[in-house]
Legacy VTK file of the C-alpha trace (Angstrom):
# vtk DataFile Version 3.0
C-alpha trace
ASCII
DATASET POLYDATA
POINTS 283 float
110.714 111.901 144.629
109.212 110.037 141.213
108.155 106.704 142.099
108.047 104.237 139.172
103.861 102.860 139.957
103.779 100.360 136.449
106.118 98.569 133.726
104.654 96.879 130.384
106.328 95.687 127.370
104.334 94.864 124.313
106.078 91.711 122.723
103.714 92.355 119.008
103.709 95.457 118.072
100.369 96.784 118.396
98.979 94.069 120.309
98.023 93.650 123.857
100.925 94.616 126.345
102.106 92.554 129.294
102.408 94.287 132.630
105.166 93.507 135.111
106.856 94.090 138.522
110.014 94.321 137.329
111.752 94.747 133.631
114.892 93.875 132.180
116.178 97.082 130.534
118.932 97.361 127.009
119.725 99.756 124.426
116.949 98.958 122.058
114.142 98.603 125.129
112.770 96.464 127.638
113.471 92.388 126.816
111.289 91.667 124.390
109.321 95.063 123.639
108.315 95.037 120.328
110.492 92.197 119.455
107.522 91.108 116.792
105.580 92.548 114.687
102.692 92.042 112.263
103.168 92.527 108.193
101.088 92.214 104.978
102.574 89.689 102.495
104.506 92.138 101.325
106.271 92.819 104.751
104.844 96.432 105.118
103.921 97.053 108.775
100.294 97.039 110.422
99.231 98.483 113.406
95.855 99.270 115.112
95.680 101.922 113.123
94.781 99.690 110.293
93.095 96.893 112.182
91.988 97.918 115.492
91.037 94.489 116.607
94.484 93.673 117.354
94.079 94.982 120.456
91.805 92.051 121.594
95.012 89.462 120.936
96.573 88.777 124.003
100.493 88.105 124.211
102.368 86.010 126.980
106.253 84.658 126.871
107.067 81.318 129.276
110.635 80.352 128.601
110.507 78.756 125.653
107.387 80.015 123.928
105.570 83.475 122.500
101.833 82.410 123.103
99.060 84.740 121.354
95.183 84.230 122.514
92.524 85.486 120.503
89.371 86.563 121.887
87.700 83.948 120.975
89.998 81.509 122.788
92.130 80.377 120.292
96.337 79.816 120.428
99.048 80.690 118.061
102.379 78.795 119.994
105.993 80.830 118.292
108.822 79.102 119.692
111.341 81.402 121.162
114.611 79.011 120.031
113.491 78.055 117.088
116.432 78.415 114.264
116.495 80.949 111.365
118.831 81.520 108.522
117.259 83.479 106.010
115.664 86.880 106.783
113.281 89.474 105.099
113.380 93.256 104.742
110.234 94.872 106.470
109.192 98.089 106.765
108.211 100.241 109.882
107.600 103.916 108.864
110.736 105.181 106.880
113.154 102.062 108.168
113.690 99.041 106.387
114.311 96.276 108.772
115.630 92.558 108.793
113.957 90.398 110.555
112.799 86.674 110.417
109.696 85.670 109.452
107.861 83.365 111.629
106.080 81.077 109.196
102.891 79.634 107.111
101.216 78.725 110.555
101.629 82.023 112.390
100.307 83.523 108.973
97.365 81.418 108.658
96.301 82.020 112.539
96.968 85.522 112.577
94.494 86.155 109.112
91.930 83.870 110.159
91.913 85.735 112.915
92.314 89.780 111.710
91.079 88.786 108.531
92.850 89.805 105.131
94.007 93.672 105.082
94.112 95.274 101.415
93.507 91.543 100.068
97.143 90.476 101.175
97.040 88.078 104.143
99.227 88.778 107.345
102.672 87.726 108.409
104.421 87.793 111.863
108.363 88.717 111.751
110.979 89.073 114.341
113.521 91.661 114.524
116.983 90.348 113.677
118.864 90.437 117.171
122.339 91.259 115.687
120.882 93.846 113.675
120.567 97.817 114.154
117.963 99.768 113.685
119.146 103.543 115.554
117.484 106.417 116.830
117.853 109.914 115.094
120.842 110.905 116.427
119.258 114.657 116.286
117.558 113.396 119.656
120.301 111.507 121.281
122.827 114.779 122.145
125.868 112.592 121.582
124.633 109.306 122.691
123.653 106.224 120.994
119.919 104.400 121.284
118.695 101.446 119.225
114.964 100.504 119.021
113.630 97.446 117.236
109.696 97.481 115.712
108.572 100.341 118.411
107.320 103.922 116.011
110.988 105.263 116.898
112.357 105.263 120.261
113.045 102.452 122.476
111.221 103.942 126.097
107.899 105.370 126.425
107.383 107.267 129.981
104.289 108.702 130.673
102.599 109.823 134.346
99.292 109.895 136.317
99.646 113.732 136.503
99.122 113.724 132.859
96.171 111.501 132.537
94.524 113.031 135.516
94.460 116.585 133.550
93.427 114.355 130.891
90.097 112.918 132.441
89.480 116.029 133.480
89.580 117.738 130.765
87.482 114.675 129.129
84.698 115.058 131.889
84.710 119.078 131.439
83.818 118.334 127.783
80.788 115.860 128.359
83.224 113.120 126.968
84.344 109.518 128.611
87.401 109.443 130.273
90.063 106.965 129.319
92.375 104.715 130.709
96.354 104.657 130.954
96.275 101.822 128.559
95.335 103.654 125.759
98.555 105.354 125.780
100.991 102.083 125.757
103.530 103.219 128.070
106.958 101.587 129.260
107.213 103.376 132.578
104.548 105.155 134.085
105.112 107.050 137.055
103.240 109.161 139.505
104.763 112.421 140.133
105.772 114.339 137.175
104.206 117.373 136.818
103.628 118.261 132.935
105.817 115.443 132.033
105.698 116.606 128.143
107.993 119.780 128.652
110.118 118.140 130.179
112.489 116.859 127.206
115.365 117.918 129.194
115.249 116.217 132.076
116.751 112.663 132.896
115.307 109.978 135.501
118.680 108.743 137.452
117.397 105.836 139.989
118.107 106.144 143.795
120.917 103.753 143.846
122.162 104.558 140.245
121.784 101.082 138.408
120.023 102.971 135.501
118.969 106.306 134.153
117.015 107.340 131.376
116.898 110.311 129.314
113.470 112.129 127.921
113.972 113.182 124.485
110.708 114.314 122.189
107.299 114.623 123.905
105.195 111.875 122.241
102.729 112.754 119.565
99.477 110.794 119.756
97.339 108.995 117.076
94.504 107.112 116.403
95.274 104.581 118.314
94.492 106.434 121.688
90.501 106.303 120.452
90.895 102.431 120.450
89.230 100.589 123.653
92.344 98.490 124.572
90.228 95.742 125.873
87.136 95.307 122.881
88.982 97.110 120.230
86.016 99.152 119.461
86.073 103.072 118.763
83.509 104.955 121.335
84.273 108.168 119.854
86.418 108.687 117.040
88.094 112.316 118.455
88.655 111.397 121.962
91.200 111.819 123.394
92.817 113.445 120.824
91.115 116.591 120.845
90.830 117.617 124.447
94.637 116.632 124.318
95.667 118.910 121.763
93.345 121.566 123.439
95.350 121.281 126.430
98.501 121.949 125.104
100.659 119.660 127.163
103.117 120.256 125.424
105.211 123.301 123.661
106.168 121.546 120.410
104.153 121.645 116.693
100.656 121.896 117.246
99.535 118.128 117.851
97.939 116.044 121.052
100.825 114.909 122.991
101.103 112.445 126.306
104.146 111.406 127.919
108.012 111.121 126.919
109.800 109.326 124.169
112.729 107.585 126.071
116.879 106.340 125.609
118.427 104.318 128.489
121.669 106.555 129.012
123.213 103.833 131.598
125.652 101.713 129.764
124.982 98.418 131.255
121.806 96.101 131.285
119.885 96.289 134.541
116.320 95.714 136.303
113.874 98.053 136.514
111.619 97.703 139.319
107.806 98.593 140.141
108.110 100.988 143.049
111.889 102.185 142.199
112.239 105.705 142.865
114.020 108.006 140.727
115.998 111.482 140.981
115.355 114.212 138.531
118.242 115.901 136.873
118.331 118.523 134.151
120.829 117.775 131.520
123.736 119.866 130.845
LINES 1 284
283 0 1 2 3 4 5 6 7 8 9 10 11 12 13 14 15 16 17 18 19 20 21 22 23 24 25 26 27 28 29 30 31 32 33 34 35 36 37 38 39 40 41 42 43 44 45 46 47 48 49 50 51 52 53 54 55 56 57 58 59 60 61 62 63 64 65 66 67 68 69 70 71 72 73 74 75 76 77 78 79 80 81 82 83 84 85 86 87 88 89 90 91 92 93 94 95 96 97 98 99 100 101 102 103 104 105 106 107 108 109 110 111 112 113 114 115 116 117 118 119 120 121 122 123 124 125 126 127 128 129 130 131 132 133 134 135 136 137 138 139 140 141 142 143 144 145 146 147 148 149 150 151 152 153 154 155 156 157 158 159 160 161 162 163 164 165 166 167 168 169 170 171 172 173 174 175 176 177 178 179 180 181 182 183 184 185 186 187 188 189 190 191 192 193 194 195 196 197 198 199 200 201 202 203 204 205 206 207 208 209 210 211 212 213 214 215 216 217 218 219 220 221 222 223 224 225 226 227 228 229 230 231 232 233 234 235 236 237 238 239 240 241 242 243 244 245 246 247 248 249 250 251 252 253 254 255 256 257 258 259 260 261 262 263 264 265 266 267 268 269 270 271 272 273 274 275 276 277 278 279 280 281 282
């Protein structure tokens, strides 16, 4: 039976994730996934992919606050309750989003400490909680799935099987093998065997709080070439090229790892480190 090993949710987009024994699961992901993200001044999105040392911020949430530590020690404080009334359209590939932004201070830290990208200095917005922001409904088969500031979907599942052919595949080739965290996953569990062809399969746990439907094998970028802890680029082809020689999966020629995600369960529910989940092929 799949046994659910890790959790993580990544409160700033593109920053670094939080890992946890136990998640609190809705329609548009985990509590507080990619509830924030960093903009330019003109509200376009940013990821690693344009400034890989965002990967060296770390992210924690107490009860009241959104803390971000640099890697040089220093603290950005976003109050969770704070009160906003006005919004601002941002953009996050092809979407236009509302969301608030979260002020001059949060700016200021966040470029003094990324620096300026394109000249423009950097904001950090919040996704507007009574807003929508859905998933193709070519991937849902008749059901509905939110996400907020994650690429498109609201899940990421990936498994050890999969990073195991990985590394090997890495090692074959001469080349370093990498870590799970370079792949940013929701769920990760430990026995799925080729977990990228399996779009139509769903993950039902044993005592049916919650199930979760796989829905488009995940195509990888540069961002899997980033060193999650330093930021720093070893090699700029690895992993992707031993992934796409691999072939995990049968779509578009690409290097994929792991399964893009919808919760198919209706109501909101805890997902636990160790749960184990049935497999079921959807009809």
């Amino acid at each position: 039976m799949v046994q659910i090993t890790d959790l993580f949710i990544y409160p700033v987009k593109s920053l670094k994730g939080i890992s946890l024994n136990e998640a609190e699961t809705a329609l548009r992901g985990f509590k507080y996934d990619r509830e924030w993200m960093i903009t330019d001044s003109d509200y376009h999105f940013l990821t690693q992919r344009e400034i890989e040392a965002m990967a060296t911020i770390t992210v924690s949430i107490t009860k009241d606050l959104l803390l971000l530590e640099s890697s040089k020690g220093n603290e950005l404080k976003i109050n969770l309750n704070a009160q906003r009334k006005e919004s601002v359209q941002v953009s996050v590939w092809n979407d236009i989003c509302d969301a608030y932004d979260e002020g001059e201070a949060a700016s200021y830290w966040l470029t003094d400490e990324l620096g300026y990208w394109q000249g423009k200095t950097l904001r950090l917005v919040r996704f507007c909680s009574d807003r929508k922001r859905p998933v193709p409904t070519k991937y849902l088969h008749g059901r509905e799935a939110e996400s907020s500031f994650s690429d498109q979907f609201p899940y990421l599942i990936t498994s050890w099987d999969s990073l195991k052919k990985l590394n090997e595949g890495l090692s074959e080739n001469g080349k370093q093998e990498v870590t799970m965290a370079r792949f940013r996953p929701n769920i990760v569990v430990n026995d799925i065997a080729s977990i990228e062809n399996q779009t139509s399969l769903d993950l039902i746990s044993q005592d049916g709080n919650y199930e979760f439907g796989l829905r488009k094998p995940c195509k990888r970028c540069k961002i899997t070439t980033i060193n999650q802890d330093s930021g720093e680029i070893i090699d700029f082809k690895e992993p992707l090229t031993t992934l796409t020689s691999l072939h995990f999966s049968s779509e578009n020629y690409g290097a994929f790892f792991g399964q893009n995600a919808i919760l198919l369960s209706d109501q909101e529910c805890i997902v636990s480190v160790g749960d184990l989940l049935q497999t079921s092929m959807k009809k």
